[in-house]
C-alpha positions as CSV (number, residue, x, y, z in Angstrom):
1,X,59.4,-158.6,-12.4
2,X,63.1,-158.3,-12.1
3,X,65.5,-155.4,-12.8
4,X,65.8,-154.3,-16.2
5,X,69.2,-155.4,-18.2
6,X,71.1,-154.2,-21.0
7,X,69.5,-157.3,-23.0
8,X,66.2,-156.1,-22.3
9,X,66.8,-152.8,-24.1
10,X,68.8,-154.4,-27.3
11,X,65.3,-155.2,-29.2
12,X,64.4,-150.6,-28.1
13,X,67.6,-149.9,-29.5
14,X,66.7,-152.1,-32.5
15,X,63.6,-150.7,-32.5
16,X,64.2,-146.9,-32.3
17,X,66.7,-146.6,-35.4
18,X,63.6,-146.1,-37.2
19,X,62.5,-142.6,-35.5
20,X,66.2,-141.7,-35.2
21,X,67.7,-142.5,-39.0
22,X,63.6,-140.1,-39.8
23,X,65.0,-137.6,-37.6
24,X,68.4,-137.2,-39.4
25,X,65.9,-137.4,-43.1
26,X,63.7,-134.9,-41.9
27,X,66.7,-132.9,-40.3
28,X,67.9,-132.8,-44.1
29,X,64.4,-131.7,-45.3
30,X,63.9,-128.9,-42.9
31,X,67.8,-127.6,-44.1
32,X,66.4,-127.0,-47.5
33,X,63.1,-125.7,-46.5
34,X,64.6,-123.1,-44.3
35,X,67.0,-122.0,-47.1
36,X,63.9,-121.4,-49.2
37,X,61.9,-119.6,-47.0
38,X,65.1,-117.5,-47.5
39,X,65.1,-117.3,-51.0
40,X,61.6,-116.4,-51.4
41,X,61.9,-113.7,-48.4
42,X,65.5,-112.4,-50.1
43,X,63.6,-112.0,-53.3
44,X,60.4,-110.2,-51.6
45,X,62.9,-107.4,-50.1
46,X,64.2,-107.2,-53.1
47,X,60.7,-106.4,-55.3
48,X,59.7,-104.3,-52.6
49,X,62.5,-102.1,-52.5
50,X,62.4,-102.3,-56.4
51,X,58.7,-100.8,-55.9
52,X,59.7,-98.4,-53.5
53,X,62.5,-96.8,-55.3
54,X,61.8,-97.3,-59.0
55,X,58.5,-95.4,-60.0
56,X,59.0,-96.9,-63.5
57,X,58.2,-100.5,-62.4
58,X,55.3,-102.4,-63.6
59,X,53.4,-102.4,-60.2
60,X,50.5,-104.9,-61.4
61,X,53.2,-107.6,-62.4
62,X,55.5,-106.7,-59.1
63,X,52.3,-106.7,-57.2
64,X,51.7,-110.1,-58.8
65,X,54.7,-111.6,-58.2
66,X,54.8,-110.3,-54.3
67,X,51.5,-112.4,-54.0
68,X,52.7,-115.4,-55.2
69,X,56.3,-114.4,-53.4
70,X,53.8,-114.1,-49.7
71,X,52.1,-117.6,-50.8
72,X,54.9,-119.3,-51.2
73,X,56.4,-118.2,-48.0
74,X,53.4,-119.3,-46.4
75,X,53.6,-122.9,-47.7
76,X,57.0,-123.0,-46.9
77,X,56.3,-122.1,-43.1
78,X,53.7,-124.9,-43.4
79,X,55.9,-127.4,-44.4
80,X,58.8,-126.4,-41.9
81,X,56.2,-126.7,-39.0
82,X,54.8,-130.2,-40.0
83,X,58.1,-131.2,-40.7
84,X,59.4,-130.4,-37.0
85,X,55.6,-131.7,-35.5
86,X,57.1,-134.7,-37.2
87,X,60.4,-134.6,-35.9
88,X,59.1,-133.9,-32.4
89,X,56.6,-136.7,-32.5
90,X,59.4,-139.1,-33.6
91,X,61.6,-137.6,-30.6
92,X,58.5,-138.6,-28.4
93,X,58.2,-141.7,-30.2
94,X,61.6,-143.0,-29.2
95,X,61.4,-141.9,-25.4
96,X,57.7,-143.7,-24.9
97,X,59.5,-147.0,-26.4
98,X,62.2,-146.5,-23.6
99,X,59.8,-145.6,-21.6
100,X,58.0,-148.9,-22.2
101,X,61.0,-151.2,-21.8
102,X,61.8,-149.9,-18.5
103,X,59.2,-149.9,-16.9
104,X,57.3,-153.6,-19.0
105,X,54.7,-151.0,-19.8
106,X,52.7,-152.2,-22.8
107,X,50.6,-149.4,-24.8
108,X,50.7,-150.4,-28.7
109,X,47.7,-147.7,-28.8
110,X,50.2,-145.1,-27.5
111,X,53.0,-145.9,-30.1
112,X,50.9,-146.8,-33.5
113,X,48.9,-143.0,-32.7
114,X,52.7,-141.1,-32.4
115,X,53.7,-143.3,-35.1
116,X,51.1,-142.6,-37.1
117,X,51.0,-138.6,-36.5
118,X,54.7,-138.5,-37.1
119,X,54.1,-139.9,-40.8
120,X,51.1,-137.7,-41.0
121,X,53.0,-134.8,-40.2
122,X,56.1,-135.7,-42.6
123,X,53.2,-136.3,-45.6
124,X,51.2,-132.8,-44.8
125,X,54.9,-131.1,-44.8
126,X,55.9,-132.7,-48.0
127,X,52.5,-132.0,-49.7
128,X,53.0,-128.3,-48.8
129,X,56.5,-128.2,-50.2
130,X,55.6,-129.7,-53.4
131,X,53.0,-127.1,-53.9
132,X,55.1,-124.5,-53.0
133,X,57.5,-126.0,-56.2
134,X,54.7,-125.6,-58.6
135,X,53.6,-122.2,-57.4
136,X,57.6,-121.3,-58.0
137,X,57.0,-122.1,-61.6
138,X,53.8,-119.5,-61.5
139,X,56.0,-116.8,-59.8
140,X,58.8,-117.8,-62.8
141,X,56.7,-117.1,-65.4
142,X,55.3,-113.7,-63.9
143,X,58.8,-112.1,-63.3
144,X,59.6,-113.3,-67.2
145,X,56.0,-112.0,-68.0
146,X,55.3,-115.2,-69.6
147,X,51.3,-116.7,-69.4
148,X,50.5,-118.4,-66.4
149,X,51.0,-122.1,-66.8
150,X,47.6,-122.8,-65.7
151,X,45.3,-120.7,-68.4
């Protein structure tokens, strides 16, 4: 076993654009999760201090719309942390394939499991933010007092 070369880590680098080009994607994705998360916790401090100062308010529908507000937030939060397990396992991802190369280590086990949990992650995240779109809808139609979509 000689020393490693700069030709023996061409095929990595090849290799490794894949968990590096899903970082930058998910990178994107966790930008417009956070923002929002920030939207839905602007709009709860808002409804709250609406309830606080304004005895006139409708407190079932406000109450109803802070539930839906708290249920978002929380599938938001979900989708952010899968979304960063993913990027983290990708991270990992490209350091075990170095890892690998350098030292003519050969664990496909290793790579197809942080492959795999990466892409679980990224699905479990997106799942979470497309339910938090449809439950948007639901807190829509509660601040418009429109039916629920559902009934």
């Amino acid at each position: 076993m000689g020393p490693i070369t700069v030709a023996d880590l061409i095929p990595v680098l090849q290799v490794a654009v894949g968990p590096v080009i899903l970082v930058s994607g998910v990178g994107l994705l966790l930008l417009t999760m956070t923002n929002r998360l920030a939207r839905v916790i602007d709009r709860s401090r808002l409804l709250y201090r609406e309830l606080r100062d304004n005895p006139s308010v409708d407190r079932a529908s406000a109450m109803a719309q802070m539930r839906t507000l708290t249920e978002r937030a929380r599938l938001i939060q979900r989708a952010i942390t899968l979304a960063a397990v993913s990027v983290l396992l990708a991270a990992v991802l490209v350091i075990v394939l170095f890892l690998t190369a350098v030292f003519r280590w050969e664990d496909p086990w290793l790579i197809g499991l942080l492959f795999i949990g990466c892409m679980l992650s990224l699905i479990g995240s997106l799942l979470a933010f497309i339910r938090d779109l449809n439950r948007s809808l639901v807190a829509l139609h509660l601040e418009v007092d429109q039916p629920d979509p559902r009934a």
